[in-house]
C-alpha positions as CSV (number, residue, x, y, z in Angstrom):
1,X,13.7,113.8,-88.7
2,X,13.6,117.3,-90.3
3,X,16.0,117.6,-93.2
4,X,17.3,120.6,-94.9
5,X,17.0,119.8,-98.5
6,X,20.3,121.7,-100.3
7,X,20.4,123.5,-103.5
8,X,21.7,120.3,-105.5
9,X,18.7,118.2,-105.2
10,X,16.3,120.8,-106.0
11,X,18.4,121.3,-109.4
12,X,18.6,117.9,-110.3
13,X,15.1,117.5,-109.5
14,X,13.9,119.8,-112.2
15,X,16.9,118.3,-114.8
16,X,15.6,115.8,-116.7
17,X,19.2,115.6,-118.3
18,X,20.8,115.3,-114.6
19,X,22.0,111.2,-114.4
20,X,20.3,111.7,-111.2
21,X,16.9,113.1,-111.6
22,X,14.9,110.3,-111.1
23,X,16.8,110.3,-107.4
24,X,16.3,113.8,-106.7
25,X,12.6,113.3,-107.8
26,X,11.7,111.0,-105.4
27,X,13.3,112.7,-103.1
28,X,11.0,116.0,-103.5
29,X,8.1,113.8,-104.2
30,X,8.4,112.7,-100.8
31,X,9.2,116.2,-99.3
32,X,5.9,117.4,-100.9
33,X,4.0,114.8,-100.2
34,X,4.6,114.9,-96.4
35,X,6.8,111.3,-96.7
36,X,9.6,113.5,-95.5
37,X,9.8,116.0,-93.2
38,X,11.5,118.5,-95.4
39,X,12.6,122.1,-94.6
40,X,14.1,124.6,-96.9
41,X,15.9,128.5,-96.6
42,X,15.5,131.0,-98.8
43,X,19.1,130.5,-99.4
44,X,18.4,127.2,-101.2
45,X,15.6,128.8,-103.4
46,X,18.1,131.9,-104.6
47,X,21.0,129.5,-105.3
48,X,18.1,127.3,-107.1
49,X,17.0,130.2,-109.1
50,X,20.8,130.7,-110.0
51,X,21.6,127.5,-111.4
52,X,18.7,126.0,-112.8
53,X,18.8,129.7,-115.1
54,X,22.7,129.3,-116.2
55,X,24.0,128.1,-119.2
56,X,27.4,127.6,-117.9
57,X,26.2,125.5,-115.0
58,X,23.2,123.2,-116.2
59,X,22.8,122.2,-120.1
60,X,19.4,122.5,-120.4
61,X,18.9,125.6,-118.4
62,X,15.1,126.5,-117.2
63,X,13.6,130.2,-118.4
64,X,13.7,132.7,-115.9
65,X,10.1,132.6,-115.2
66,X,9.7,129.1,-114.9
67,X,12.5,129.1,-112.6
68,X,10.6,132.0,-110.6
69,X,7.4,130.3,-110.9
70,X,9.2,126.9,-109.1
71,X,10.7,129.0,-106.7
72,X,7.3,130.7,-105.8
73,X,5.6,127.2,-105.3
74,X,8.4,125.9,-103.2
75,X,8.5,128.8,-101.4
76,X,4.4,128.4,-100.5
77,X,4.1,124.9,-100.3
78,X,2.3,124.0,-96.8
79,X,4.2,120.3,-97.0
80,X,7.9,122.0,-96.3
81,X,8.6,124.3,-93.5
82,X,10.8,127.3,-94.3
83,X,13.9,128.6,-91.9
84,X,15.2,131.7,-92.2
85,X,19.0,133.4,-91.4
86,X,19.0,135.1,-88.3
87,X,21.7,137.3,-86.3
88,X,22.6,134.4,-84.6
89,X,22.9,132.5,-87.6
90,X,25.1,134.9,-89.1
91,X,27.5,135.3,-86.7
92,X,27.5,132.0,-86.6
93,X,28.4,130.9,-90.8
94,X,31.3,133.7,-90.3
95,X,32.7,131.8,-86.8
96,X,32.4,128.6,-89.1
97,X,33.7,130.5,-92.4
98,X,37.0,131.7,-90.2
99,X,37.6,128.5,-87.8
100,X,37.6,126.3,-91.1
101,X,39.7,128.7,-92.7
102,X,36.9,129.1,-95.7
103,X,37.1,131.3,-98.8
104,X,34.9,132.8,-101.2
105,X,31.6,131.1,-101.8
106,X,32.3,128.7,-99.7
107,X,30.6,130.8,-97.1
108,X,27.7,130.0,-98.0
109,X,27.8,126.6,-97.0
110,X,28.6,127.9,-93.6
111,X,25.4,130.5,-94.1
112,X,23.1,127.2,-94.7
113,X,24.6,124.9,-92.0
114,X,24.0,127.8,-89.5
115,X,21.0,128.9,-90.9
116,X,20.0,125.0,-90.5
117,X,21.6,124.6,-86.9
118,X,19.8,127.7,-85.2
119,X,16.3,126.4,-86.6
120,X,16.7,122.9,-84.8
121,X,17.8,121.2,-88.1
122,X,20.4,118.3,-88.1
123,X,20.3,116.7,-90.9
124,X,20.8,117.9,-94.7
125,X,20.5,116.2,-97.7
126,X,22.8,117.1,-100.3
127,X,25.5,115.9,-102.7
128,X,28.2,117.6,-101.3
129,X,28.5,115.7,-98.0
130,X,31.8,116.6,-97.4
131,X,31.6,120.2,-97.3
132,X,28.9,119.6,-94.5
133,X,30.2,117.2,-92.3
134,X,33.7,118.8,-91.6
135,X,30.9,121.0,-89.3
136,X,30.4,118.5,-86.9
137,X,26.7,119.3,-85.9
138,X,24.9,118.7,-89.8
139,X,24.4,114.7,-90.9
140,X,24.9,115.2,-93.9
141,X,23.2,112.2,-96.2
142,X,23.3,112.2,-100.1
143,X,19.6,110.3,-101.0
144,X,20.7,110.1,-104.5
145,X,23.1,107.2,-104.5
């Protein structure tokens, strides 16, 4: 099943620190190894970029360019298919954002799940299951325990 790997995994991927690295490894391991049918936005790789770079979010935050350069990679690799935001999607993540009654960045969950939903994706691993499954049409699975 194609799965929409959120921002979370990616970050704890590259965190050796994170107390769930080895997890969020073996998750990407698989996605770029073609063990899991992986797909990704270019939402996830922005909010990636973000993170992984801040001091105030991550303690062992990664250099601009190697953040860039991981970006770049994911954003290239053959193994995981890329969806992008479209119209429909947008409209979407703002019927979502106003029916759930959602607030500042919490749009951009809606922005994924849409994003997600109009490219045929239903399921999405990330930590924050919650925030995903109060949409009805995302599984939402966290792989790291």
């Amino acid at each position: 099943m194609r799965t929409l790997l959120d921002t979370n995994i990616l970050v704890h991927a590259y965190n050796s620190e994170s107390p769930v690295h080895r997890a969020a490894r073996e998750v990407l391991r698989d996605a770029l190894t073609g063990n899991l049918e992986a797909v990704i936005t270019s939402q996830v790789l922005y909010e990636f970029y973000v993170v992984s770079t801040d001091p105030r979010r991550v303690s062992s935050p990664l250099e601009p360019q190697v953040a860039a350069a991981i970006c770049r990679d994911l954003a290239l690799s053959p193994e995981m298919e890329k969806i992008h935001a479209s119209e429909a999607s947008t409209e979407e993540a703002l019927s979502l954002a106003e029916a759930h009654g959602l607030r500042g960045p919490d749009v951009f969950d809606c922005v994924l799940a849409a994003t997600a939903k109009q490219g045929g994706v239903r399921r999405i691993y990330t930590e924050n299951v919650a925030d995903f499954a109060r949409f009805g049409f995302l599984e939402a699975v966290n792989p790291l325990g």
